[in-house]
GUKOLLUM-52871 format. One record per residue: x, y, z of N, C-alpha, C, CB in turn; residue in three letters. Coordinates in steps of 0.05 Angstrom, whole numbers, padded with zeros to 5 digits, always signed. Each point is the difference from the previous one (the first is absolute). Glycine has a CB too. Example, Ala and Ser with C-alpha at 12.3 -4.5 7.8 and 13.67 -1.06 7.14 Angstrom:
<sites>
+00264-00114+00156-00018+00024+00000+00018+00024+00000-00038-00023+00025ALA +00031+00044-00039+00016+00024+00001-00015+00022+00014+00024-00013-00043SER 
</sites>
This chain:
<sites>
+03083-00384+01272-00025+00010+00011-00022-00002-00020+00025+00031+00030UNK -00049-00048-00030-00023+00005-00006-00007+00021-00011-00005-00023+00026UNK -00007+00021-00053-00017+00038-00007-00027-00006+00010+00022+00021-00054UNK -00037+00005+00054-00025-00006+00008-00019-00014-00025+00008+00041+00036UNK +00005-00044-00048-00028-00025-00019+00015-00024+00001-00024+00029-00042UNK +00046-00042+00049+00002-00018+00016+00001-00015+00017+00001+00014-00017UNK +00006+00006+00040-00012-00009+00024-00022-00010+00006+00024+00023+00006UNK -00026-00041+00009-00029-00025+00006-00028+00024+00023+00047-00065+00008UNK -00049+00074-00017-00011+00018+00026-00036-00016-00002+00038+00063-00007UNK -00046-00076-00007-00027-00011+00003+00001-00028+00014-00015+00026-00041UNK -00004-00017+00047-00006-00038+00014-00016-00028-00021-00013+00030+00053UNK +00002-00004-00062-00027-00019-00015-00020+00011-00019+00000-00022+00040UNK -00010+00013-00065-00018+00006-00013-00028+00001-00006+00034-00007-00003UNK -00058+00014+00019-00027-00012-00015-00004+00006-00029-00022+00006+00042UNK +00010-00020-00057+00006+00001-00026-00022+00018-00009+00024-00045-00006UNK -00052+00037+00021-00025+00015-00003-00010+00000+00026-00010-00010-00047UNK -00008+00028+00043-00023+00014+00026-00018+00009-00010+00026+00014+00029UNK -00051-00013-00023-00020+00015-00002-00015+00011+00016+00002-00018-00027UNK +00018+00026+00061-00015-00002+00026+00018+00028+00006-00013-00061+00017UNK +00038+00059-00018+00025+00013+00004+00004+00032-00007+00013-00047-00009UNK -00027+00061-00011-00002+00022-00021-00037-00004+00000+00058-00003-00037UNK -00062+00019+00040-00035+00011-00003-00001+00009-00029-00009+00023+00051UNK -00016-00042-00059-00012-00004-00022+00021+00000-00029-00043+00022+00030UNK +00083-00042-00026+00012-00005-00016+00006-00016+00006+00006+00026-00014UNK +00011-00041-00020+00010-00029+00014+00031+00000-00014-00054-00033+00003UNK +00067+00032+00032+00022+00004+00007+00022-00024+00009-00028+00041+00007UNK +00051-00039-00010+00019-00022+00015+00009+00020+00025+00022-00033-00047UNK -00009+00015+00073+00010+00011+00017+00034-00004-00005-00046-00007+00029UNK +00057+00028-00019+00026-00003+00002+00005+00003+00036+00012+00020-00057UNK +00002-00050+00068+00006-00003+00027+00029+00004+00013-00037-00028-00008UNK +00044+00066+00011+00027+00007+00009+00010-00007+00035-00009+00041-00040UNK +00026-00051+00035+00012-00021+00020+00006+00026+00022+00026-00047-00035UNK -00029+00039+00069+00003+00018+00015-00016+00019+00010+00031-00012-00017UNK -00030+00022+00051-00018+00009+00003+00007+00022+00016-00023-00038-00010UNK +00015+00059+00024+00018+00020+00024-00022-00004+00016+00032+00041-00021UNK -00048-00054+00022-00023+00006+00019+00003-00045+00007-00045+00065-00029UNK +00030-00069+00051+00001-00024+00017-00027-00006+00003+00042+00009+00023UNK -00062-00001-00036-00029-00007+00008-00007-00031+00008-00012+00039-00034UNK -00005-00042+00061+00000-00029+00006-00021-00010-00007+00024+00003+00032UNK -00036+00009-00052-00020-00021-00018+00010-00005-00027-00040+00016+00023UNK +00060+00003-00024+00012-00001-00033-00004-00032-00013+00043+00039+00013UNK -00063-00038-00034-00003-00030-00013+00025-00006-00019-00055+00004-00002UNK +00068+00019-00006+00028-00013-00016+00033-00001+00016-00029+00023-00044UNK +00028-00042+00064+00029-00005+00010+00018+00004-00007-00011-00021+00010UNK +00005-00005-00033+00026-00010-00011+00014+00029-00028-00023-00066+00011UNK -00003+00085-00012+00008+00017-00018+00012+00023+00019-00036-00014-00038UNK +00023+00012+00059+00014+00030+00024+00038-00002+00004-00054-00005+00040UNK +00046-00029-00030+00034-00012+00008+00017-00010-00016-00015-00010+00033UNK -00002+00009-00065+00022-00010-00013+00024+00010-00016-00033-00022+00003UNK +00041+00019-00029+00007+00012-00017-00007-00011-00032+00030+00014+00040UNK -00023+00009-00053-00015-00003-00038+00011-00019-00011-00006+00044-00014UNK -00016-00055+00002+00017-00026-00021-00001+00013-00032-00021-00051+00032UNK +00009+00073-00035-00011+00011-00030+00018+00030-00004-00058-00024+00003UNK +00065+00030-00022+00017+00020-00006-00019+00023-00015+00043-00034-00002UNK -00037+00054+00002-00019+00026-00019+00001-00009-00028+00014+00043+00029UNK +00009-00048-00039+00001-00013-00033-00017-00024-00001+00048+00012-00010UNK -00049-00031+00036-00025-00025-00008-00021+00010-00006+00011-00030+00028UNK -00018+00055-00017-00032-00001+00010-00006+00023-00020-00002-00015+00059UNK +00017+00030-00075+00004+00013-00020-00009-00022-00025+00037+00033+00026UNK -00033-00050-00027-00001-00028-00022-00022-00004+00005+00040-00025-00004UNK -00045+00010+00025-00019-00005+00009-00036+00023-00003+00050-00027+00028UNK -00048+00037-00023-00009+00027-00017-00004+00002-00021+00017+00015+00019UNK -00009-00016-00033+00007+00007-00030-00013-00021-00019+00048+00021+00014UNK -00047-00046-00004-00018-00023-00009-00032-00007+00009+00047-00015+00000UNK -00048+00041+00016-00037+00002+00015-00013+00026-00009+00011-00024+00050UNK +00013+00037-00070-00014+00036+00012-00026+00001-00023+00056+00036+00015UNK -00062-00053-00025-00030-00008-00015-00024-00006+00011+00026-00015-00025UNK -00010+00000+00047-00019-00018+00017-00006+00015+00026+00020-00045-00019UNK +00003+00060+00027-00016+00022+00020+00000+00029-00001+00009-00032+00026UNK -00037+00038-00006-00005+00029+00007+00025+00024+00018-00051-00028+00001UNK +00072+00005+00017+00014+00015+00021+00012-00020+00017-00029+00038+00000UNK +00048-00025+00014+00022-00011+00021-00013+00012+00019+00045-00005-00022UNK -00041-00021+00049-00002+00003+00025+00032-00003+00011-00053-00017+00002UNK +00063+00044+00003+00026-00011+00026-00007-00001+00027+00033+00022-00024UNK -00024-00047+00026-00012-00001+00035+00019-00006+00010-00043-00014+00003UNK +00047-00005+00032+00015-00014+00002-00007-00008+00032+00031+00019-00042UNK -00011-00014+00055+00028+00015+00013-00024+00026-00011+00068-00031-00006UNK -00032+00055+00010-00010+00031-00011+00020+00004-00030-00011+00027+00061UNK -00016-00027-00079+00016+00006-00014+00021+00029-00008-00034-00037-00006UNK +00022+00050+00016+00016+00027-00003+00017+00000+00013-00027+00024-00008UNK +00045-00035+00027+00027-00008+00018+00020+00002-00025-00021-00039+00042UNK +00012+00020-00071+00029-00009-00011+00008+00012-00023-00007-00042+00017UNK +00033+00044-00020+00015+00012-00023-00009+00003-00027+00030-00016+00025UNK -00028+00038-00043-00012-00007-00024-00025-00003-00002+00034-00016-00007UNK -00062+00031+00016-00020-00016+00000-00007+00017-00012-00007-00028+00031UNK +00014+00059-00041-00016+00023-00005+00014-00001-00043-00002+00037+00071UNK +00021-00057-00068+00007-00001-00034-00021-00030-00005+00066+00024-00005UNK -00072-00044+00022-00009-00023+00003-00029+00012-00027+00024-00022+00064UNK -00037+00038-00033-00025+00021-00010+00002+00005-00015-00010+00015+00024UNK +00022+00006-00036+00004+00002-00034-00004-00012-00020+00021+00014+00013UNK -00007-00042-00008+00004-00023-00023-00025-00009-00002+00044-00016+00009UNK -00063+00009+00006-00016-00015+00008-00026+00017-00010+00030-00025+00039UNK -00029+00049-00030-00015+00020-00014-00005+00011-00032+00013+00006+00044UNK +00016-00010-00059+00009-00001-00021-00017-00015-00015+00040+00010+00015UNK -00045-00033-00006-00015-00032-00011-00029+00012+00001+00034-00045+00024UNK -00038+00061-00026-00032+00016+00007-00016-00015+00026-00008+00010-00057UNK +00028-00026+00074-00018+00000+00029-00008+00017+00017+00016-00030-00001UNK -00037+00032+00013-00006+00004+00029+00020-00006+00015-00040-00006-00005UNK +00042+00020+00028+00014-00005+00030-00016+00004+00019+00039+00014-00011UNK -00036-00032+00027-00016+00004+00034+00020-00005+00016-00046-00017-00006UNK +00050+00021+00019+00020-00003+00031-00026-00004+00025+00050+00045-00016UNK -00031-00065+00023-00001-00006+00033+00008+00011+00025+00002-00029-00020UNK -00009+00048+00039+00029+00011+00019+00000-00001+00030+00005+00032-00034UNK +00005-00026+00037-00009+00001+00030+00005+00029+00008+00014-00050+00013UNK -00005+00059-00034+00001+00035+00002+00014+00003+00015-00036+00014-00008UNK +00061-00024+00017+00038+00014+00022+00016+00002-00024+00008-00032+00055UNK -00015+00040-00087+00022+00023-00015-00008+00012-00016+00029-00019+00003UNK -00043+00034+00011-00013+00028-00018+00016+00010-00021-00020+00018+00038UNK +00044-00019-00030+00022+00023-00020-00009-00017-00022+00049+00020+00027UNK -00043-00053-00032-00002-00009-00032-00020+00003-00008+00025-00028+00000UNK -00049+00025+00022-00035+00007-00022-00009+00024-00003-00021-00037+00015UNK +00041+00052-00004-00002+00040-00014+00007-00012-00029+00027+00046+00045UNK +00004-00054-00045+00011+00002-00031-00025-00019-00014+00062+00003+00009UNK -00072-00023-00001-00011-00014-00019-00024+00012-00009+00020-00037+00017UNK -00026+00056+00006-00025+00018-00013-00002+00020-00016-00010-00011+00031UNK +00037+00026-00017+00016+00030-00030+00005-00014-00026+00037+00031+00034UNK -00032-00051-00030+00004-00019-00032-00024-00008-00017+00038-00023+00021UNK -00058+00021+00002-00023-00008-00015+00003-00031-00012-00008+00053-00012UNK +00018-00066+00039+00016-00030-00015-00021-00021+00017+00064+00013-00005UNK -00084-00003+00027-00016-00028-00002-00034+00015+00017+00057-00049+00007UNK -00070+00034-00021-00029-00002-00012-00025-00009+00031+00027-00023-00060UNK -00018+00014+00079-00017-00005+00013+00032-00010+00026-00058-00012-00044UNK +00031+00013+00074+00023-00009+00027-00021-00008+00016+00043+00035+00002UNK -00033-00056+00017-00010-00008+00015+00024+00001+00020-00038-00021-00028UNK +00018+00041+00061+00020+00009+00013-00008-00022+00028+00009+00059-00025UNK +00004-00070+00044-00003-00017+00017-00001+00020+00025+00023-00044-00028UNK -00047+00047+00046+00000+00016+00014+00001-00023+00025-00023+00044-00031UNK +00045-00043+00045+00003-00027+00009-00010-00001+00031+00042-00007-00034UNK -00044+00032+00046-00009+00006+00029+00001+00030+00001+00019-00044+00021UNK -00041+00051+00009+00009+00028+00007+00030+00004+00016-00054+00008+00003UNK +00063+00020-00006+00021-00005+00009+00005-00009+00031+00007+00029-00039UNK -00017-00028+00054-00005-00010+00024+00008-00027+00002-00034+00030+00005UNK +00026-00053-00025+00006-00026-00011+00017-00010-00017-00031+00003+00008UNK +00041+00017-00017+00017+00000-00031+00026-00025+00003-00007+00064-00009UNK +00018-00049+00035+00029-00013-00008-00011-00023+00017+00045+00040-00006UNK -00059-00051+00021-00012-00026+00009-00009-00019-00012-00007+00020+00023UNK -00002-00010-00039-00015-00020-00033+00028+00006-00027-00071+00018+00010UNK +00090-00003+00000+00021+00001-00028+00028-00007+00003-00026+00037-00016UNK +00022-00036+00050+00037+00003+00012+00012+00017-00022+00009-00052+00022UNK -00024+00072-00032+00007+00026-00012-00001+00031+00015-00018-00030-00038UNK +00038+00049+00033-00007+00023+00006-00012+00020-00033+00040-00009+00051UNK -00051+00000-00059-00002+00011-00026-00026+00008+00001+00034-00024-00025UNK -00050+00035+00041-00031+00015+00003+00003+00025-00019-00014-00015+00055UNK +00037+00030-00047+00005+00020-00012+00002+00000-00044+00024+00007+00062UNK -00008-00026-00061-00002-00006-00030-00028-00003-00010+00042-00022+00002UNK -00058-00001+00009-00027-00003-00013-00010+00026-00003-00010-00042+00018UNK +00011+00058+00012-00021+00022-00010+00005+00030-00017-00017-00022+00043UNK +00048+00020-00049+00016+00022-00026-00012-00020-00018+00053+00028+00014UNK -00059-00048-00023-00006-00024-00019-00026+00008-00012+00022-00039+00028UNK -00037+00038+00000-00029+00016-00009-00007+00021-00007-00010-00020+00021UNK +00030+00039-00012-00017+00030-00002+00022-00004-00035-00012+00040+00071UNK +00024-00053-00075+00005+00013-00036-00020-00013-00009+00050+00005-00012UNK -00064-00033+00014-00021-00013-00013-00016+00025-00001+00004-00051+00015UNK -00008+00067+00002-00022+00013+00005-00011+00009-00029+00016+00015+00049UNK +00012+00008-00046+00008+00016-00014-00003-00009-00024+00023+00016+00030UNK -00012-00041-00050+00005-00014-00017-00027+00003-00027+00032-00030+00044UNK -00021+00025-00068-00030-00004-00015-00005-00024-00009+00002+00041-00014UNK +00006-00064+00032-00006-00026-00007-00013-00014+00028+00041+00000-00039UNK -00064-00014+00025-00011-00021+00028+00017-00015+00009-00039-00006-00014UNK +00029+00005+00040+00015-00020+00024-00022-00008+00021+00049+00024-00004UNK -00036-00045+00012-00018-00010+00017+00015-00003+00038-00025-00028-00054UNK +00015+00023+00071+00008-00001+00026-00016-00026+00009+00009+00054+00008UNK +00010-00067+00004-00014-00027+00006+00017-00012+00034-00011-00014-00066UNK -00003+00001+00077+00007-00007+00027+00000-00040+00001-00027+00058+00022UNK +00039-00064-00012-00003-00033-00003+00000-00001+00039+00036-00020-00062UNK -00051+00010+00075-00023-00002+00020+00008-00024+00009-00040+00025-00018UNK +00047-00026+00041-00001-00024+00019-00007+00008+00026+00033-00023-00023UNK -00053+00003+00038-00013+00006+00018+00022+00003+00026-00046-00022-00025UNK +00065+00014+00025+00024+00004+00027+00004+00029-00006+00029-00049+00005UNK -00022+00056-00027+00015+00013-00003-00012+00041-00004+00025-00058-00015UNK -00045+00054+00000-00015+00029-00006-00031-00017+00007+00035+00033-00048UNK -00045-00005+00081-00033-00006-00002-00019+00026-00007+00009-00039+00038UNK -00029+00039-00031-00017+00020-00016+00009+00027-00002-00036-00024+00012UNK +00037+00031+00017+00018+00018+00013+00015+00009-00025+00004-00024+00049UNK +00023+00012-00043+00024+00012-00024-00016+00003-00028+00045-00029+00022UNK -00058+00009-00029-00008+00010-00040-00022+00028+00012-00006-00066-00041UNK -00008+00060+00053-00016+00035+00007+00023+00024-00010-00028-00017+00054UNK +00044+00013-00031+00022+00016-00014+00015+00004-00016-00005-00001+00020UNK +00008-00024-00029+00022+00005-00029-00023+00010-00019+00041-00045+00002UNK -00063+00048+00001-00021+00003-00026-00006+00038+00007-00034-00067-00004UNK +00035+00063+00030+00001+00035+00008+00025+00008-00012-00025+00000+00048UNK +00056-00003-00042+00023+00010-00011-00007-00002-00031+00033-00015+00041UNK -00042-00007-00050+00002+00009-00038-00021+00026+00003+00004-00058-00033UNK -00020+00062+00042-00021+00019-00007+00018+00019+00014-00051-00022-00004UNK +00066+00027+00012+00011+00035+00019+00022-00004-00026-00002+00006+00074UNK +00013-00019-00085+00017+00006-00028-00017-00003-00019+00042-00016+00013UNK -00061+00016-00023-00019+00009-00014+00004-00025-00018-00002+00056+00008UNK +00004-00079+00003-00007-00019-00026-00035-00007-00002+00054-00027+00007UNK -00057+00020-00030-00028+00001-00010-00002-00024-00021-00006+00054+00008UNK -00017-00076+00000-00001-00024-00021-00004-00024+00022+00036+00020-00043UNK -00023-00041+00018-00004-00027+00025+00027-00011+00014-00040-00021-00030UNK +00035+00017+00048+00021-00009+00021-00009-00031+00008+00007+00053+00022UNK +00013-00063-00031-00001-00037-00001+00010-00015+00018+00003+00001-00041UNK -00017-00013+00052+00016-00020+00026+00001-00025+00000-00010+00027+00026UNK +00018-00043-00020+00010-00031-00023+00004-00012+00031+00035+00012-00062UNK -00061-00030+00060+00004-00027+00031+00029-00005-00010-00053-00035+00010UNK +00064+00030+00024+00024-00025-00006-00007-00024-00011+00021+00014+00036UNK -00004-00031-00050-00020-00026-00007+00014-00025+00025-00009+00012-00068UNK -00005-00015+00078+00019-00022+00013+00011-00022-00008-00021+00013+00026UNK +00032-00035-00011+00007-00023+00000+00025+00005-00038-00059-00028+00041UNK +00072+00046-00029+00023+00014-00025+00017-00002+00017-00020+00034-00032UNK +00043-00031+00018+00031+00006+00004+00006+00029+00005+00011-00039-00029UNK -00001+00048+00053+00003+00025+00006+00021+00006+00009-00035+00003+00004UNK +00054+00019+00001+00019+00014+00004+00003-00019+00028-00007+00052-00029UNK -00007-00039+00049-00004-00010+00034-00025-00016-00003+00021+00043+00030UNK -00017-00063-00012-00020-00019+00005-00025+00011+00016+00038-00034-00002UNK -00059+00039-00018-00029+00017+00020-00018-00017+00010-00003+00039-00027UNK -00012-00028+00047-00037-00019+00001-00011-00003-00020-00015+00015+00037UNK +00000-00031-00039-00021+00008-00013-00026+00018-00003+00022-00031+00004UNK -00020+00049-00025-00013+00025+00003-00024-00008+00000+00029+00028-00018UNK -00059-00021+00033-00015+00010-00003-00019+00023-00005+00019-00030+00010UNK -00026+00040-00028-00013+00013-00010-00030+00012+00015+00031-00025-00036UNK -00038+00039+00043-00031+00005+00014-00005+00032-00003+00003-00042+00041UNK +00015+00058-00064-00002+00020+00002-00025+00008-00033+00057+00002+00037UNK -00076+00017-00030-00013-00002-00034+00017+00032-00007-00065-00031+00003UNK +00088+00020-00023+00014+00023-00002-00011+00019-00020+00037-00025+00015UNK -00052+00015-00031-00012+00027-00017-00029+00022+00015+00015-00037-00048UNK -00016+00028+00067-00018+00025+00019+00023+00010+00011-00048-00020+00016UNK +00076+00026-00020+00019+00015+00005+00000+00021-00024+00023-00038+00028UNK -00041+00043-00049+00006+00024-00008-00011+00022+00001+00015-00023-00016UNK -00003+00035-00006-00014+00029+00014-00004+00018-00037+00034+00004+00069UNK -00044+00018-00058-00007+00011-00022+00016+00008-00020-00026+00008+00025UNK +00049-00010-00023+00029+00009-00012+00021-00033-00015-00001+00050+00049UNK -00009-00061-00029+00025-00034-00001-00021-00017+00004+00051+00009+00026UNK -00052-00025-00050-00022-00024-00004+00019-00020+00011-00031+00011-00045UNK +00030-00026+00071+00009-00025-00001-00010-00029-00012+00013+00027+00033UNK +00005-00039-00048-00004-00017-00011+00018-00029+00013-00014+00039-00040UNK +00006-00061+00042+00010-00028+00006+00011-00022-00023-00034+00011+00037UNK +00059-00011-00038+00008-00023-00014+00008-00029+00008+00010+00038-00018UNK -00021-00059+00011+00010-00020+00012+00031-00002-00001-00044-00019-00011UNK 
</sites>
Protein backbone atom coordinates (compact mmCIF):
# COMPACT_ATOMS: atom_id res chain seq x y z
CA UNK A 1 0.00 0.00 0.00
CA UNK A 2 1.10 3.49 -0.96
CA UNK A 3 1.95 6.07 2.04
CA UNK A 4 0.48 9.27 1.62
CA UNK A 5 3.68 11.08 0.26
CA UNK A 6 3.77 8.54 -2.21
CA UNK A 7 0.89 8.10 -3.52
CA UNK A 8 0.30 10.01 -6.97
CA UNK A 9 -2.68 12.05 -5.78
CA UNK A 10 -1.76 15.27 -8.17
CA UNK A 11 -2.38 15.68 -11.63
CA UNK A 12 -0.21 18.52 -12.41
CA UNK A 13 2.01 21.42 -11.61
CA UNK A 14 1.89 25.29 -12.55
CA UNK A 15 5.20 26.33 -11.80
CA UNK A 16 4.19 30.12 -11.52
CA UNK A 17 1.11 32.44 -11.46
CA UNK A 18 0.60 35.79 -10.88
CA UNK A 19 -3.29 35.69 -11.51
CA UNK A 20 -4.04 32.67 -9.11
CA UNK A 21 -3.13 34.26 -5.32
CA UNK A 22 -3.96 38.09 -5.09
CA UNK A 23 -1.19 40.36 -5.17
CA UNK A 24 1.57 36.99 -4.84
CA UNK A 25 3.49 35.03 -6.98
CA UNK A 26 2.50 31.60 -6.61
CA UNK A 27 2.67 27.93 -8.27
CA UNK A 28 -0.54 25.85 -8.48
CA UNK A 29 -0.73 22.47 -7.17
CA UNK A 30 -3.47 20.36 -9.53
CA UNK A 31 -5.21 17.47 -6.98
CA UNK A 32 -6.60 14.85 -9.14
CA UNK A 33 -10.51 14.18 -8.67
CA UNK A 34 -13.55 15.70 -8.07
CA UNK A 35 -17.11 14.92 -5.92
CA UNK A 36 -18.91 17.48 -7.71
CA UNK A 37 -19.73 17.00 -11.90
CA UNK A 38 -19.97 20.66 -12.93
CA UNK A 39 -20.83 20.93 -16.78
CA UNK A 40 -18.70 23.71 -17.49
CA UNK A 41 -15.88 22.35 -15.40
CA UNK A 42 -12.73 23.59 -17.69
CA UNK A 43 -10.49 20.80 -16.04
CA UNK A 44 -11.79 17.21 -17.31
CA UNK A 45 -9.12 15.46 -17.64
CA UNK A 46 -8.18 16.64 -13.92
CA UNK A 47 -12.00 15.83 -12.55
CA UNK A 48 -11.78 12.17 -14.38
CA UNK A 49 -8.45 11.45 -14.10
CA UNK A 50 -5.88 10.26 -11.83
CA UNK A 51 -2.29 11.78 -10.16
CA UNK A 52 0.80 11.43 -11.91
CA UNK A 53 2.85 13.54 -8.97
CA UNK A 54 3.37 12.25 -5.46
CA UNK A 55 3.51 14.65 -2.09
CA UNK A 56 7.43 13.89 -1.85
CA UNK A 57 7.65 15.24 -5.73
CA UNK A 58 6.00 18.28 -5.06
CA UNK A 59 7.75 18.60 -1.66
CA UNK A 60 11.17 18.76 -3.97
CA UNK A 61 9.72 20.47 -6.15
CA UNK A 62 9.11 23.17 -3.62
CA UNK A 63 11.98 23.27 -2.03
CA UNK A 64 13.93 24.33 -5.23
CA UNK A 65 11.34 27.55 -5.70
CA UNK A 66 10.74 28.48 -2.04
CA UNK A 67 13.03 31.69 -2.99
CA UNK A 68 11.32 32.23 -5.92
CA UNK A 69 7.87 32.14 -4.45
CA UNK A 70 5.30 34.04 -2.31
CA UNK A 71 2.69 30.76 -1.90
CA UNK A 72 0.92 27.61 -2.98
CA UNK A 73 -2.24 27.37 -4.80
CA UNK A 74 -4.05 23.82 -4.18
CA UNK A 75 -6.58 23.51 -6.61
CA UNK A 76 -7.82 20.93 -8.77
CA UNK A 77 -10.51 18.53 -8.76
CA UNK A 78 -11.15 19.27 -4.73
CA UNK A 79 -8.37 19.47 -3.13
CA UNK A 80 -9.49 18.81 0.34
CA UNK A 81 -11.10 15.20 -0.73
CA UNK A 82 -7.43 13.64 -0.39
CA UNK A 83 -5.39 11.91 2.19
CA UNK A 84 -2.62 13.59 3.98
CA UNK A 85 -3.25 17.06 2.87
CA UNK A 86 -3.37 18.65 6.41
CA UNK A 87 0.66 17.20 7.08
CA UNK A 88 1.12 18.19 3.12
CA UNK A 89 0.11 21.92 4.67
CA UNK A 90 2.51 21.83 7.22
CA UNK A 91 5.49 20.95 5.11
CA UNK A 92 4.80 23.43 2.68
CA UNK A 93 4.12 26.00 5.28
CA UNK A 94 7.37 25.07 7.11
CA UNK A 95 9.20 26.42 3.78
CA UNK A 96 7.82 29.86 4.96
CA UNK A 97 4.96 29.68 2.16
CA UNK A 98 1.66 31.01 1.87
CA UNK A 99 -1.34 28.69 1.27
CA UNK A 100 -4.48 29.39 -0.69
CA UNK A 101 -6.98 26.69 -1.39
CA UNK A 102 -9.48 26.27 -3.97
CA UNK A 103 -12.98 24.60 -2.84
CA UNK A 104 -16.00 24.01 -3.60
CA UNK A 105 -16.72 23.99 0.07
CA UNK A 106 -18.59 19.91 0.47
CA UNK A 107 -15.70 19.32 3.51
CA UNK A 108 -15.98 21.66 6.02
CA UNK A 109 -14.70 19.22 8.68
CA UNK A 110 -10.96 19.47 6.93
CA UNK A 111 -11.12 23.45 6.51
CA UNK A 112 -12.25 23.73 10.33
CA UNK A 113 -8.88 21.72 11.06
CA UNK A 114 -7.00 23.74 8.55
CA UNK A 115 -8.24 26.79 10.17
CA UNK A 116 -7.74 25.65 14.17
CA UNK A 117 -4.18 25.03 12.80
CA UNK A 118 -3.82 28.21 11.38
CA UNK A 119 -2.31 26.17 8.29
CA UNK A 120 -3.58 28.28 5.31
CA UNK A 121 -3.56 32.04 4.48
CA UNK A 122 -6.20 32.86 2.05
CA UNK A 123 -9.58 30.63 0.12
CA UNK A 124 -11.32 30.89 -2.63
CA UNK A 125 -14.77 29.37 -2.11
CA UNK A 126 -16.79 28.30 -5.50
CA UNK A 127 -20.29 29.34 -4.93
CA UNK A 128 -21.50 27.21 -7.68
CA UNK A 129 -25.45 27.84 -7.75
CA UNK A 130 -28.49 28.65 -5.55
CA UNK A 131 -29.65 25.75 -4.05
CA UNK A 132 -32.64 25.45 -6.17
CA UNK A 133 -29.85 24.79 -9.08
CA UNK A 134 -27.19 23.25 -7.18
CA UNK A 135 -27.39 19.68 -7.87
CA UNK A 136 -28.34 20.64 -11.73
CA UNK A 137 -25.22 22.49 -12.36
CA UNK A 138 -23.15 19.82 -9.86
CA UNK A 139 -25.01 16.41 -10.17
CA UNK A 140 -24.12 17.12 -6.47
CA UNK A 141 -26.16 16.97 -3.29
CA UNK A 142 -23.61 18.97 -1.40
CA UNK A 143 -25.50 22.64 -1.01
CA UNK A 144 -25.40 21.84 2.48
CA UNK A 145 -21.48 21.52 2.76
CA UNK A 146 -20.79 24.81 0.85
CA UNK A 147 -22.92 26.62 3.15
CA UNK A 148 -21.26 25.00 6.85
CA UNK A 149 -18.09 26.03 4.40
CA UNK A 150 -19.21 29.55 4.57
CA UNK A 151 -20.51 30.29 7.73
CA UNK A 152 -16.78 29.07 9.24
CA UNK A 153 -15.15 31.44 6.54
CA UNK A 154 -17.36 33.76 8.19
CA UNK A 155 -16.26 33.29 11.31
CA UNK A 156 -12.49 32.80 10.28
CA UNK A 157 -9.59 35.56 10.65
CA UNK A 158 -8.33 35.10 7.24
CA UNK A 159 -9.62 36.60 3.77
CA UNK A 160 -11.55 34.73 1.34
CA UNK A 161 -13.16 35.28 -1.50
CA UNK A 162 -16.65 33.85 -3.14
CA UNK A 163 -16.75 33.59 -6.75
CA UNK A 164 -19.43 32.20 -9.30
CA UNK A 165 -18.30 31.04 -12.96
CA UNK A 166 -21.61 32.14 -15.18
CA UNK A 167 -22.98 30.58 -18.15
CA UNK A 168 -25.80 31.96 -19.82
CA UNK A 169 -27.88 28.33 -20.06
CA UNK A 170 -27.24 27.76 -17.02
CA UNK A 171 -27.51 30.81 -14.10
CA UNK A 172 -29.74 34.07 -15.33
CA UNK A 173 -30.17 37.34 -13.54
CA UNK A 174 -32.83 36.03 -11.56
CA UNK A 175 -30.63 33.29 -9.69
CA UNK A 176 -27.25 35.69 -9.14
CA UNK A 177 -30.02 38.40 -7.62
CA UNK A 178 -30.27 35.78 -5.30
CA UNK A 179 -27.28 34.19 -4.70
CA UNK A 180 -25.96 37.91 -3.97
CA UNK A 181 -29.15 38.29 -1.55
CA UNK A 182 -28.25 34.72 0.29
CA UNK A 183 -24.45 35.97 0.79
CA UNK A 184 -25.89 39.18 2.32
CA UNK A 185 -28.61 37.13 4.82
CA UNK A 186 -25.15 35.20 5.91
CA UNK A 187 -23.58 38.31 6.33
CA UNK A 188 -20.82 38.09 3.81
CA UNK A 189 -19.33 41.52 3.07
CA UNK A 190 -16.61 42.47 0.17
CA UNK A 191 -16.27 41.46 -3.46
CA UNK A 192 -18.07 38.70 -4.96
CA UNK A 193 -16.45 37.60 -8.41
CA UNK A 194 -18.07 36.10 -11.33
CA UNK A 195 -15.87 34.77 -14.14
CA UNK A 196 -17.67 34.60 -17.96
CA UNK A 197 -17.55 31.04 -19.16
CA UNK A 198 -14.88 31.27 -21.81
CA UNK A 199 -16.11 29.52 -24.68
CA UNK A 200 -15.02 27.48 -27.54
CA UNK A 201 -13.03 25.31 -24.36
CA UNK A 202 -13.11 21.86 -23.37
CA UNK A 203 -15.79 21.11 -20.83
CA UNK A 204 -17.05 18.45 -18.61
CA UNK A 205 -20.60 18.30 -20.88
CA UNK A 206 -20.75 19.68 -24.18
CA UNK A 207 -22.52 23.44 -23.76
CA UNK A 208 -23.87 26.32 -26.21
CA UNK A 209 -22.31 28.86 -26.64
CA UNK A 210 -22.64 31.33 -23.89
CA UNK A 211 -23.71 34.66 -24.42
CA UNK A 212 -23.27 37.20 -22.17
CA UNK A 213 -25.85 40.47 -22.10
CA UNK A 214 -25.92 40.70 -18.49
CA UNK A 215 -23.94 44.20 -16.94
CA UNK A 216 -23.12 42.22 -13.85
CA UNK A 217 -21.54 44.85 -11.72
CA UNK A 218 -24.93 47.01 -11.41
CA UNK A 219 -25.65 43.77 -9.44
CA UNK A 220 -24.21 45.23 -6.39
CA UNK A 221 -25.08 46.46 -3.53
CA UNK A 222 -23.95 48.29 -0.58
CA UNK A 223 -22.46 45.42 1.31
CA UNK A 224 -21.00 43.00 -1.91
CA UNK A 225 -19.09 44.83 -4.60
CA UNK A 226 -19.51 42.71 -7.63
CA UNK A 227 -16.66 42.40 -9.61
CA UNK A 228 -16.12 40.58 -13.36
CA UNK A 229 -13.30 38.38 -14.29
CA UNK A 230 -12.54 37.39 -17.66
Amino acid sequence: MQSSTTAKRLYNITPFTLLDYPEKIACILWFAGCNMRCSYCYNPDIVLGKGHISYSDVLIFLDSRKHLLDGVVLSGGECTLHKGILPLIEQIRSMGLLVKIDTNGSNPPILAKLLKKKLIDYVALDFKAPESKFYDITKSYLFNGFESTLSLLLKADIPFEVRTTVHADLLNIEDLVGMIAYLEEKGYRGNYYIQHFINNTVTLQKLNYSVQQIDFELLSTPNIKVMVRS
